[in-house]
N, C-alpha and C positions, 0 to 999 in steps of 0.2 A: 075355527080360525087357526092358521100355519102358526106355528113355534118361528119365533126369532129367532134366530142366527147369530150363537154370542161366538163374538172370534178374539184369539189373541193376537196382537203386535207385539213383537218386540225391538224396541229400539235400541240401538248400541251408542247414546249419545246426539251428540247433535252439529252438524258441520259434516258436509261429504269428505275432506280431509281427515278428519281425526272422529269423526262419530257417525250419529244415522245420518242420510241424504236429505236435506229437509224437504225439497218438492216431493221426492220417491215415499217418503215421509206420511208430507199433508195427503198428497194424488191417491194413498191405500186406503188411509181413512176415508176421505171425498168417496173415493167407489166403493167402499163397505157401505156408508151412510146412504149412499144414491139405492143400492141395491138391499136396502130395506136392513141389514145389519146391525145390532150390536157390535162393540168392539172395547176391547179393553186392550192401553197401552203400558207394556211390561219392560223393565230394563234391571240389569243386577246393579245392585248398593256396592258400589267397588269403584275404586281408582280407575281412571284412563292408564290405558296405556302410553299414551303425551297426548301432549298439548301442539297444536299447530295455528300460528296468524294464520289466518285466512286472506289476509291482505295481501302477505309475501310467500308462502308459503313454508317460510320456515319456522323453527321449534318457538313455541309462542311464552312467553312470560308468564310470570306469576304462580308457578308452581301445578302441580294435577289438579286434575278436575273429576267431581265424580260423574261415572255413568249416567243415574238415575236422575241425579240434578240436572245434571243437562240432557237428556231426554227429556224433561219435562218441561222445557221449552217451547217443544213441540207439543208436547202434550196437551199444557196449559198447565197453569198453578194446583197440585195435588191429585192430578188425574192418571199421574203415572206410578203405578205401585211395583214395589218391590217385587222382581219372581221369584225370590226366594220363600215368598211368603203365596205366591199362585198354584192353584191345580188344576190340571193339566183336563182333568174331567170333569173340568165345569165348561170348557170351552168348546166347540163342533169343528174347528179348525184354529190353524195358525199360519200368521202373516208376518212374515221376516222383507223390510224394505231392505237396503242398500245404505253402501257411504262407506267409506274404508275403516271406521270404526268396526264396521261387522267383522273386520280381517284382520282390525290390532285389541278390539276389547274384547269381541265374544271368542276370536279363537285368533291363533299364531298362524294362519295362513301367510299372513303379509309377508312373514321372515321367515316361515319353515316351509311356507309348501305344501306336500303333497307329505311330507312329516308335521304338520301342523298340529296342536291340539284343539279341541273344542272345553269351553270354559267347563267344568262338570253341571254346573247346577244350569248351564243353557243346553250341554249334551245331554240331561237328564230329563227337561223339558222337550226340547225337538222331539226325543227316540219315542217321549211318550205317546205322541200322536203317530208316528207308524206304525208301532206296535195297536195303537188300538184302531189303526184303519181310516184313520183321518185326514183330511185333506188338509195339505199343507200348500203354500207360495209361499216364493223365493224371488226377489227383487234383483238385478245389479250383481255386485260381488256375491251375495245372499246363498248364491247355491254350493259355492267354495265352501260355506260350510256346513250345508248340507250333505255336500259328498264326502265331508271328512267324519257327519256326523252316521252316514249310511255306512261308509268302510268299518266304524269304530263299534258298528253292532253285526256286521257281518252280509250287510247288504247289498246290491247292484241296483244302478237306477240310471234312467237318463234325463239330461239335464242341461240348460244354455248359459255361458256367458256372453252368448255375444258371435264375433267372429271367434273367439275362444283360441287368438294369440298368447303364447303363453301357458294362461290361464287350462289350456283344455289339455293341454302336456299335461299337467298337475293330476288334472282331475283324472285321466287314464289311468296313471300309476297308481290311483287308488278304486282302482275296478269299475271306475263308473263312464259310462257313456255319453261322449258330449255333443250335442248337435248345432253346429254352427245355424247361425241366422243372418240376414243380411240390415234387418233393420233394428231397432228397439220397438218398433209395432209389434213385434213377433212375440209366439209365448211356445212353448216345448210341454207337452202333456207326456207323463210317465202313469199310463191309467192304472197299469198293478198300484203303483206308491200310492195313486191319487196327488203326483205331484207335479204343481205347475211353475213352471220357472218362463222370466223376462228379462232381456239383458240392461232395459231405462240406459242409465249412463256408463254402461261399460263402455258405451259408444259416446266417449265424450264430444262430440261434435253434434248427439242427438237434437233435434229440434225439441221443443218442448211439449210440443202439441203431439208426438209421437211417441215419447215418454209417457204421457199421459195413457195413451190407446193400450200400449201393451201393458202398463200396469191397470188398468181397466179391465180390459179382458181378461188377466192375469186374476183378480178377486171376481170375476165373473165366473169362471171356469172352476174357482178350488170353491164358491159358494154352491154351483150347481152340484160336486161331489158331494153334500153333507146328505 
């Protein structure tokens, strides 16, 4: 009988504004589960980096929020565990959704760029799995910081946001290769990395039913690397 396929998520929060994407979210788990997968969902025990209404979009009341709590939103109550407390070789892959969270909590892309840092204990998790040959996906923003976390071990990779206005400036100045897409159906395969990336809603006008496709295909693709 085939070995299951235990994967990690990690979530950066919850709210496409200030945390993980919640459809980009549920839709990885949905296609890990459909495609016969394990999964465990991960987020670091730490402060947001703010808080945003999601109503108006501006700076939201009541003070920080942590991470891992609001991850577990998505999650459900106690199913989202600490990464600082995960290893990295219990897992066959890793699944990073979207939401701007990934860009103000796991790393400084949102404000620095293509000088961005990646959080240590999320850069020490990611690099784990390239160095040991494992298939990773990358959602949405997701691969900004991926490319920060490939530059920051000495790597080249190629990788999509999207149309990758903006965003694919960035990602050049840190050696990595970006391939424009014309829809969110679409996924970019780097088969050296084993790494699949989807741009979901970088394409904020995506439809939903297309978000869905490429993130499908997207845990399709990094589940047939294991």
């Amino acid at each position: 009988m085939p070995r299951v396929p235990n994967v990690a998520v990690i979530l950066a929060g919850c709210g496409h504004v200030d945390g993980a994407e919640v459809r980009e979210s549920v839709f990885t788990l949905l296609a890990l589960d459909q495609h016969g997968a394990r999964y465990q969902c991960l987020a670091p025990d730490a402060p947001q980096a703010g808080v945003v209404d999601h109503r108006t979009g501006r700076p939201g009341a009541g003070g920080p929020r942590n991470i891992l709590e609001e991850a577990s939103r998505i999650a459900r109550l106690g199913k989202c565990l600490d990464l600082a407390g995960a290893d990295p070789s219990q897992f066959d892959a890793l699944l990073l959704p979207g939401g701007a969270g990934v860009a103000k909590n796991l790393c400084t892309f949102a404000t620095e760029g293509a000088g961005g840092k990646v959080r240590p204990d999320v850069l020490k998790f990611v690099t784990a799995f390239f160095e040991a040959g494992k298939p990773v996906g990358a959602i949405c923003i997701a691969p900004a910081l991926v490319a920060l976390a490939l530059h920051a071990s000495g790597r080249k990779g190629t990788l999509t946001l999207g149309s990758g206005q903006g965003t694919a400036e960035a990602v050049a100045r840190l050696g990595i290769t970006h391939k424009a897409v014309p829809t969110a159906r679409e996924i970019v395969v780097d088969e050296g990395l084993k790494l699949v990336t989807t741009p979901a809603y970088m394409y904020d006008d995506a439809k939903l039913s297309d978000v869905w496709v490429g993130i499908e295909r997207c845990c399709a693709e990094v589940l047939a690397r294991i």
